[in-house]
C-alpha positions as CSV (number, residue, x, y, z in Angstrom):
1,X,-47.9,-151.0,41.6
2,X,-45.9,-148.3,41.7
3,X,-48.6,-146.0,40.1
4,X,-51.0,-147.2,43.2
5,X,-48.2,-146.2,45.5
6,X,-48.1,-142.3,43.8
7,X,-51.8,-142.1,44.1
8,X,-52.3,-143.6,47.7
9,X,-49.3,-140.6,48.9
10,X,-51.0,-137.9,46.6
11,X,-54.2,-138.5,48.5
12,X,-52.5,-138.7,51.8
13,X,-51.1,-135.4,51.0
14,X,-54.0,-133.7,50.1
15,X,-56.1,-135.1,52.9
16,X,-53.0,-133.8,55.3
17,X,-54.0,-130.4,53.6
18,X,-57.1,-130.0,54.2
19,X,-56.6,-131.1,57.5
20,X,-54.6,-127.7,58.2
21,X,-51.4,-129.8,58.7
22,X,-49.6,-128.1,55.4
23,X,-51.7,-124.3,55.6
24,X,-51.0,-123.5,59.6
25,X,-50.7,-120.1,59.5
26,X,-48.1,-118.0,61.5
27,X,-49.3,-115.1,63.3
28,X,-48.5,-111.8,62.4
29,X,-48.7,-108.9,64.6
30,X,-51.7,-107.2,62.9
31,X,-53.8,-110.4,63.3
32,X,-55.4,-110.6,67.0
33,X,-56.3,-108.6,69.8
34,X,-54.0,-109.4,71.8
35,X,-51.1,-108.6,69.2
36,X,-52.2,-105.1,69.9
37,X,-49.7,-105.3,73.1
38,X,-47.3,-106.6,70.8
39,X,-47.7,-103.8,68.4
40,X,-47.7,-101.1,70.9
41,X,-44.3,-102.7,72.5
42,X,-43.0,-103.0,68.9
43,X,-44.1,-99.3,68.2
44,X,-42.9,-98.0,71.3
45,X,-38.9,-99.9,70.9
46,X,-39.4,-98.3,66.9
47,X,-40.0,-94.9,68.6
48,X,-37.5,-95.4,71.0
49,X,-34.8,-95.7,68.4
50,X,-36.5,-92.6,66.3
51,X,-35.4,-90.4,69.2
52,X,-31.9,-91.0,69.3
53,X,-30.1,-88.4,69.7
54,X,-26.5,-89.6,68.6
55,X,-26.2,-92.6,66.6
56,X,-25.6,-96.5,67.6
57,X,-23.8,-99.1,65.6
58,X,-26.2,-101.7,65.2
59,X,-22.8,-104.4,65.9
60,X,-22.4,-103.3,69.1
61,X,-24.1,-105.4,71.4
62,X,-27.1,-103.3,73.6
63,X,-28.4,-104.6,77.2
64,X,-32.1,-104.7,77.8
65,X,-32.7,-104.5,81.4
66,X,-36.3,-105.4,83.0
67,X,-38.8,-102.8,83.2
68,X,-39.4,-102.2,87.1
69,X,-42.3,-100.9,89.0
70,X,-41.8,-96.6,89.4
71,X,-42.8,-97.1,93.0
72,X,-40.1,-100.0,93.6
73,X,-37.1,-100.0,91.9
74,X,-36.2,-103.5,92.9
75,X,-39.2,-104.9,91.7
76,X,-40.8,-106.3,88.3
77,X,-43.8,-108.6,87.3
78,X,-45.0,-110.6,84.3
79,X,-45.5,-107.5,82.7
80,X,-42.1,-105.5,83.2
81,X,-40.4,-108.8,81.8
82,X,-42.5,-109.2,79.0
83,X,-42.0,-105.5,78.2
84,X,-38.7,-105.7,78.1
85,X,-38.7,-109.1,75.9
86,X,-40.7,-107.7,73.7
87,X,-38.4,-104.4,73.2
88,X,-35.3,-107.1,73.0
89,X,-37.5,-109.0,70.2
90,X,-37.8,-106.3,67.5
91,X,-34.3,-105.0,68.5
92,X,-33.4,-108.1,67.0
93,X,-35.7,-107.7,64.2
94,X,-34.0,-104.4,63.2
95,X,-30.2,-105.7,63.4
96,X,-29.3,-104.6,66.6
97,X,-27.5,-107.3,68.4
98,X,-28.9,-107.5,71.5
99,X,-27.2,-109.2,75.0
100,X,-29.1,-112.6,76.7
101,X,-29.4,-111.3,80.3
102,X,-30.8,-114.1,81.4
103,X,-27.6,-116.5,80.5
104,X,-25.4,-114.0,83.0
105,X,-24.2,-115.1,86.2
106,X,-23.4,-111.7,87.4
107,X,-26.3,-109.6,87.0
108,X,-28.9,-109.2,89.7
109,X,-31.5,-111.5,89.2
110,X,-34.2,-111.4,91.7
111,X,-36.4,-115.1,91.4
112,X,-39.4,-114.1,89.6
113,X,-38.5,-110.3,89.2
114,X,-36.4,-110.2,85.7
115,X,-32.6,-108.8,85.1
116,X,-32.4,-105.6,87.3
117,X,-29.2,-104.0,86.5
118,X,-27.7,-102.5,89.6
119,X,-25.7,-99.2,88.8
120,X,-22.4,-100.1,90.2
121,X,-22.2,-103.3,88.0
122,X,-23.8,-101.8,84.7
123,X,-20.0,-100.1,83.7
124,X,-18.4,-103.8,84.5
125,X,-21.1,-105.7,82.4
126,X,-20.7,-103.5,79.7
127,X,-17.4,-103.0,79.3
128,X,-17.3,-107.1,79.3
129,X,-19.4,-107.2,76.7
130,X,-18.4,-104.6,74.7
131,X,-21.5,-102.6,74.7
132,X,-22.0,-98.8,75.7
133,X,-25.9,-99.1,75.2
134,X,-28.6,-100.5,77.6
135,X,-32.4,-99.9,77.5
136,X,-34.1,-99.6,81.1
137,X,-37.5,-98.6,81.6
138,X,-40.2,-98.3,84.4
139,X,-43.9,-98.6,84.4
140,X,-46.4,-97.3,86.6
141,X,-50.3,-98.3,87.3
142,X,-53.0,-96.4,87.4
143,X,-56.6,-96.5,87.4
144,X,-57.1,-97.2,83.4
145,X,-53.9,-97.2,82.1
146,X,-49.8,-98.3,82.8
147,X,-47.0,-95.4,81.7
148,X,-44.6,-96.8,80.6
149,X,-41.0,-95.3,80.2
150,X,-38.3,-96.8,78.2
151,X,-34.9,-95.1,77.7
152,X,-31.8,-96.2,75.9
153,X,-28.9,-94.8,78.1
154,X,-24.9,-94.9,77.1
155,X,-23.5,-96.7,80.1
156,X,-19.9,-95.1,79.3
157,X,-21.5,-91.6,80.0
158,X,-24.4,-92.5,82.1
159,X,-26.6,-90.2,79.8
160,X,-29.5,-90.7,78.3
161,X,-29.5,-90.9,74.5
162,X,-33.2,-91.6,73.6
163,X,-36.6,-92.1,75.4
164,X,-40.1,-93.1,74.5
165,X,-43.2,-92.9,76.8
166,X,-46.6,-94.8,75.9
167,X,-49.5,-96.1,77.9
168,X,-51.1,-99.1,77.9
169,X,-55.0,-100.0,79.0
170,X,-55.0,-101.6,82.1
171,X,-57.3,-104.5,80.6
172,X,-57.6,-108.3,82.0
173,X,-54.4,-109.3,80.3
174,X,-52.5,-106.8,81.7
175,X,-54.2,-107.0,85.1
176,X,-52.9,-110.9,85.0
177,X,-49.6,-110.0,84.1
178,X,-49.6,-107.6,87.1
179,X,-51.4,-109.8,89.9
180,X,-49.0,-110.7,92.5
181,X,-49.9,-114.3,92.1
182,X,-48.5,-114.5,88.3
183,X,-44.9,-113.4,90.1
């Protein structure tokens, strides 16, 4: 009986195989088109930290603020918050320890616009967190393509300490994460 019973869950196993069930396979960021945002996000955070111009200690803990739009600072979209996940995502990946805006109280958070950091209260914020780095960045459309600026900036000094710029092609998943009916 107990023979029958190994067989009957060896089959079951297998069959759950083959099914996909044991082989789903995570994405990695080389595998579809669409990663390609990923990737250039990635790249661009990589770069971002390959301009540095005076060291950070990965233990201290960095801000990312949402990317807003060049023409208005107080404003953000799908995109700009994506962006600036995406830049908080491989921080993470490379050690830095980076800050969950969104848990906050006292940052400005405008419904459906992202964590825009208001310069009066960056020096607060920081100093209660004990962080002297946060990464802000705008983005700006244009016929083919969003600029995008990102820029790590030491909040103790209010200096910039490293900046990146890249473009990406305005394409239909972009356009979606742009269209005012996605805010």
């Amino acid at each position: 009986m107990k023979k029958i019973i190994l067989v009957l869950i060896a089959i079951a196993m297998v069959g759950c195989n083959t099914l996909g069930y044991n082989s789903v396979k995570e994405p990695t960021y080389e595998d579809a088109a669409v990663s390609k945002f990923v990737q250039a996000n990635y790249a661009a955070t990589d770069a971002l930290l390959g301009s540095l111009r005076k060291p950070i200690a990965s233990h201290l803990p960095i801000m990312v603020a949402t990317l807003v739009n060049i023409d208005e600072l107080t404003q953000s979209s799908r995109l700009g918050r994506l962006i600036s996940e995406q830049i908080g995502a491989r921080l993470t990946q490379l050690g830095y320890n980076v800050i969950e805006l969104k848990l906050r109280g006292d940052i400005f958070i405008k419904r459906s616009e992202g964590e825009l950091l208001l310069s009066r209260e960056i020096k607060d914020i920081m100093q209660y967190h004990k962080s002297n780095t946060v990464v802000v960045g705008t983005y700006s459309v244009a016929k083919d393509f969003v600029y995008i600026n990102i820029k790590m900036v030491d909040g103790q000094e209010n200096v910039s300490i490293a900046a990146n710029d890249y473009v990406l092609p305005l394409d239909g998943n972009v356009r979606a994460l742009l269209s005012a009916r996605n805010k």
